[in-house]
C-alpha positions in Angstrom: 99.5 75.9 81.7 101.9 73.9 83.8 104.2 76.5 83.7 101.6 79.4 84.8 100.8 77.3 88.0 104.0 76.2 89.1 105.1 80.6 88.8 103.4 81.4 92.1 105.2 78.2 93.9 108.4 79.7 92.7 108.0 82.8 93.6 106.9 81.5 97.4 109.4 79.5 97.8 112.3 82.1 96.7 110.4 84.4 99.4 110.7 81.7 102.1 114.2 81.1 101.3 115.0 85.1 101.8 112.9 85.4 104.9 115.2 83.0 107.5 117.9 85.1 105.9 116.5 88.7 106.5 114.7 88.2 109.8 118.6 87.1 110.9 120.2 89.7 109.7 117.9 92.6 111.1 117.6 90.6 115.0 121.5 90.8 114.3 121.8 94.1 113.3 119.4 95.0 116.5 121.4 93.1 118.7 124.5 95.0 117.3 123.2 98.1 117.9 121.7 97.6 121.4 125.1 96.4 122.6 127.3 99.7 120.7 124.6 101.7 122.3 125.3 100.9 125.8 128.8 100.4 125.9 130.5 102.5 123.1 127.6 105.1 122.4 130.3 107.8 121.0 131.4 104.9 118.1 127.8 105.2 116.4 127.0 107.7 113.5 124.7 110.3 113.9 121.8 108.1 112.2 122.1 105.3 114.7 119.7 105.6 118.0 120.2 107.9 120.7 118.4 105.6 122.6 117.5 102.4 121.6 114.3 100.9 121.3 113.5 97.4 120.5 110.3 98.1 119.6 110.7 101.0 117.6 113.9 99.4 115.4 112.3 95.9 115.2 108.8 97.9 114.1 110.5 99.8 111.4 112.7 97.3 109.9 110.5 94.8 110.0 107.5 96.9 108.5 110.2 97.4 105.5 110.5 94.3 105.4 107.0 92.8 105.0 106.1 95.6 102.4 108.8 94.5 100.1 107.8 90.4 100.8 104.3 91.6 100.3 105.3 93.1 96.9 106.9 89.8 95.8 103.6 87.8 96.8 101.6 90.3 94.9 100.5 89.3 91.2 101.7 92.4 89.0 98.8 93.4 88.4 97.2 94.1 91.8 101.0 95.6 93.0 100.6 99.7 94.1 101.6 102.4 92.0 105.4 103.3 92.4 104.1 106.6 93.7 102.9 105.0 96.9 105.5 102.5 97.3 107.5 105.7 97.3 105.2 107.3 99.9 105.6 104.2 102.2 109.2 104.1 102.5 109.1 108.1 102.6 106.4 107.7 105.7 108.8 105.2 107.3 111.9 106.6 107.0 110.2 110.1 108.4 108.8 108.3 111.5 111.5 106.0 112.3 114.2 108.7 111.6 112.9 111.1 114.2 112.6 108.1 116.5 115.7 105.9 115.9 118.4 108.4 115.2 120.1 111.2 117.2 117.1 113.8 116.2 115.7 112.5 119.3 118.4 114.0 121.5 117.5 117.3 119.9 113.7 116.7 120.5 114.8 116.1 123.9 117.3 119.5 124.3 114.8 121.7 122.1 111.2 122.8 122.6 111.3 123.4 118.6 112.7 120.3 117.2 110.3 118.2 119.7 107.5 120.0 117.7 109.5 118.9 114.5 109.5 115.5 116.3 106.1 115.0 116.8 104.9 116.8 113.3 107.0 114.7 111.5 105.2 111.5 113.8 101.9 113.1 114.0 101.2 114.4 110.4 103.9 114.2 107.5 105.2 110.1 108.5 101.1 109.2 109.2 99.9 111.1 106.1 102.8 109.5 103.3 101.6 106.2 105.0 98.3 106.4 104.6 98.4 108.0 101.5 100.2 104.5 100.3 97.6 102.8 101.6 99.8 99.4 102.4 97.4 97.5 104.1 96.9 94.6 101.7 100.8 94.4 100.4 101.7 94.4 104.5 99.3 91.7 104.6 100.6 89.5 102.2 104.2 90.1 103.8 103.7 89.3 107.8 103.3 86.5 109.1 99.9 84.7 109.0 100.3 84.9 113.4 101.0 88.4 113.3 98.0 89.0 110.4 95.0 87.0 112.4 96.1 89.0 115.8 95.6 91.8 113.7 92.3 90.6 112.6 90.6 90.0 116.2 87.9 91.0 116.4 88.5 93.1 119.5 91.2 94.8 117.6 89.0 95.7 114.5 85.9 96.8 116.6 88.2 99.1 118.5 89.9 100.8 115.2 86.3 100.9 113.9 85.0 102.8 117.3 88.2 105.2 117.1 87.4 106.0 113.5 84.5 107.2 114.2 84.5 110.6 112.4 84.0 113.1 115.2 85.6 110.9 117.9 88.8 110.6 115.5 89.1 114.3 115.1 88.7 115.1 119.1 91.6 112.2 119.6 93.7 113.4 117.1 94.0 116.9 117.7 93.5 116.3 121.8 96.5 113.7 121.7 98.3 116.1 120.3 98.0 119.3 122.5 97.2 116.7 125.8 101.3 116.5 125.8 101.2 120.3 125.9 99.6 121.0 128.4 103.0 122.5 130.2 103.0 120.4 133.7 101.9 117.3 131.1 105.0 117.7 129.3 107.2 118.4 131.9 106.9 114.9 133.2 106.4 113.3 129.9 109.8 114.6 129.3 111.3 113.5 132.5 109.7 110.1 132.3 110.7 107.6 129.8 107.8 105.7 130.4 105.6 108.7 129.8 108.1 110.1 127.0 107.4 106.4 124.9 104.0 106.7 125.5 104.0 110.2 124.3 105.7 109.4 121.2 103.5 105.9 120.5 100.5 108.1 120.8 101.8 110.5 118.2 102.4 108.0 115.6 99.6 105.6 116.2 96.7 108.3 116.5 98.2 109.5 113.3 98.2 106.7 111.3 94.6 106.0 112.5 93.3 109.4 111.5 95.2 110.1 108.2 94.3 106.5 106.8 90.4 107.4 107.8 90.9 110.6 105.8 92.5 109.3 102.7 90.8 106.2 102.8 90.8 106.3 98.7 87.4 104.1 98.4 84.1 105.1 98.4 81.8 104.5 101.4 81.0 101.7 102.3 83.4 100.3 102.9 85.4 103.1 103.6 83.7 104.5 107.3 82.8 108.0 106.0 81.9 109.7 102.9 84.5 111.9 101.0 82.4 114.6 102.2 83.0 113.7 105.9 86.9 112.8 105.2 86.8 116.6 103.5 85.4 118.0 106.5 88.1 116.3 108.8 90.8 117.5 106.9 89.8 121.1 107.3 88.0 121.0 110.5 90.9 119.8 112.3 93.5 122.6 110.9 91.5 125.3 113.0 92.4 124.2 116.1 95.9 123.7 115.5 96.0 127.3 114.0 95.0 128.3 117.3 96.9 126.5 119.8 100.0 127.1 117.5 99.1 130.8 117.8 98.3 130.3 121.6 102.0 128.7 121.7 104.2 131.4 119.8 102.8 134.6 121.0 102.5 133.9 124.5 104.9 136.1 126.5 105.6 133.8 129.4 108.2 130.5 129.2 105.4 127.5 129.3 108.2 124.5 128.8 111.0 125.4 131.7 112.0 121.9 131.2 114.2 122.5 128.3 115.5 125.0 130.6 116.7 122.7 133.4 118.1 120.1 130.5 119.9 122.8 128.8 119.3 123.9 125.3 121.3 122.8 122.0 121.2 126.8 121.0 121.1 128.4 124.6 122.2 131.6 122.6 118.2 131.2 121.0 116.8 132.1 124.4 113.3 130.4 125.9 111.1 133.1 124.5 112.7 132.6 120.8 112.3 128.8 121.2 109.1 128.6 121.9 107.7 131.3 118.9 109.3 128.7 116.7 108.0 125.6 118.2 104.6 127.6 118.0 104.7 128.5 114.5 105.6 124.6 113.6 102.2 123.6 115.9 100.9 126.0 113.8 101.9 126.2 109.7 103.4 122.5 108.8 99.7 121.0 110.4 97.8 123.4 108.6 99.5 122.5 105.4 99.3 118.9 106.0 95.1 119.4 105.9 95.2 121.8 102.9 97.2 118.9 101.2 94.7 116.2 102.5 91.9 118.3 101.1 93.1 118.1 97.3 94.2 114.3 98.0 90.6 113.6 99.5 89.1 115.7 96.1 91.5 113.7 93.8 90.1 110.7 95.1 86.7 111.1 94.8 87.7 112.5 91.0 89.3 108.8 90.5 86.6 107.3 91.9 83.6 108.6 89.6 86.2 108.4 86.7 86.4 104.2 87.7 82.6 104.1 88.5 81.4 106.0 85.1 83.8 103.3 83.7 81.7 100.4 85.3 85.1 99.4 87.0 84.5 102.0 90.6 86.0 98.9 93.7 82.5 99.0 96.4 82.7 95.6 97.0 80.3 94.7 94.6 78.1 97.8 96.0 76.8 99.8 93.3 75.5 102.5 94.8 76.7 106.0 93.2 79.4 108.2 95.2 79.2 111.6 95.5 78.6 113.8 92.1 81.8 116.2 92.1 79.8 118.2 90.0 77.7 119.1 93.6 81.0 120.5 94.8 82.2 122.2 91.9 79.0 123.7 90.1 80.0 122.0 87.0 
């Protein structure tokens, strides 16, 4: 028994010796960076940052970070599947490696690889995120500061407003096309205040949409019903269809800004350049919500398998979810 008990003060204080370690090393590796960045720019691969960002590095390494202390903390039993570990290093590295590498001087240079850009912060790096569903393995890995600010309640009642079904799916597909609107973009692009705002919007509205949608518990205490979370995954797919369609066959050049910056592929021509930036607005989206369809089904399939088991996690509600057999005519 002493043995058992004395495992979990182990394995903290092993954690706390790492942490001084790591949080040095990635301050010191910022610092590093920051400084080759401004004074020998040309000396940094092509996955360093075209611009730096303290936020942005410090959010993504960090994040890392806490996920694989949180991991350590976590009794083996209660740790995630290796599926979504893999889906939460997969949504990080997408998000951070349109941000923090030299993909965001091609985002900058080319109306179609910004539309790559903000997909990849928008949908795919949100959606493998969520889909990993890290909140309680992130908690266990931040510091307990970090995790009560986190907790306000300002800061819950204001994820739990912008969760609100409808109002989730008007900010998520409005965020996205607000920074099309042509003159919009112009100056977000010109503007690096407007441009990091642009990109924070992306990735945040993302994250709060897609973990709404593939929220894999029931409701409560998830804050709608799989039904609901089906319905967002497909109502919002329309609308990007359309504005992607809008985009690509529309004869006249909307986004002259890549035109005074100068293309990477001048020989693509504006016209060409924005048919392809269209169809990306338009197909990779519209995937993305097919795929949250099945993921949203698959989870209310687990959900009645666990509940018909007597082992379904409500907290402690035992009210039934949804009958798949409604959907399916079985």
């Amino acid at each position: 028994m002493a043995d058992i008990r004395a495992e979990p003060v182990t394995v903290w204080r092993s954690v706390l010796n790492v942490d001084g370690l790591v949080y040095a090393v990635i301050i010191a590796a910022a610092i590093a960076t920051w400084g080759l960045g401004r004074n020998h720019a040309a000396a940094l691969p092509s996955w360093a940052p075209w611009e730096f960002s303290w936020v942005e590095f410090l959010t993504g390494w960090l994040s890392a970070w806490w996920y694989v202390r949180g991991l350590t903390l976590t009794p083996a039993d209660e740790r995630p599947s290796p599926v979504r570990g893999v889906a939460f290093f997969a949504g990080l590295l997408v998000v951070y490696g349109v941000l923090e590498t030299r993909f965001e001087y091609l985002a900058e240079h080319q109306f179609f690889f910004n539309r790559i850009q903000h997909v990849a912060m928008h949908h795919v790096g949100p959606l493998l995120l969520a889909l990993a569903w890290p909140g309680a393995t992130l908690s266990r890995g931040m510091p307990a500061v970090l995790l009560r600010a986190l907790r306000h309640p300002v800061l819950t009642g204001l994820v739990r407003v912008l969760q609100q079904p409808v109002l989730a799916a008007v900010l998520f597909v409005g965020s996205f096309f607000f920074w099309l609107v042509p003159s919009i973009h112009f100056q977000a692009m010109i503007d690096p205040r407007l441009f990091t705002l642009m990109n924070w919007t992306m990735v945040v509205e993302g994250i709060l949409f897609w973990c709404l949608v593939l929220d894999p518990r029931p409701a409560p205490p998830a804050r709608a019903s799989f039904a609901a979370r089906a319905a967002l995954a497909v109502v919002v797919m329309f609308p990007q269809i359309i504005g992607g369609a809008m985009i690509a066959f529309n004869p006249h050049n909307l986004y002259t800004f890549y035109d005074l910056c100068g293309r990477i592929y001048p020989g693509l021509g504006a016209h060409y350049d924005q048919t392809v930036g269209g169809m990306i607005i338009w197909i990779p989206p519209a995937m993305m919500s097919v795929l949250a369809l099945v993921l949203v089904l698959n989870a209310l399939r687990r959900c009645e398998e666990r509940e018909n088991s007597g082992r379904c996690d409500n907290d402690n509600d035992t009210r039934p979810v949804i009958d798949a057999r409604s959907w399916t005519g079985g």
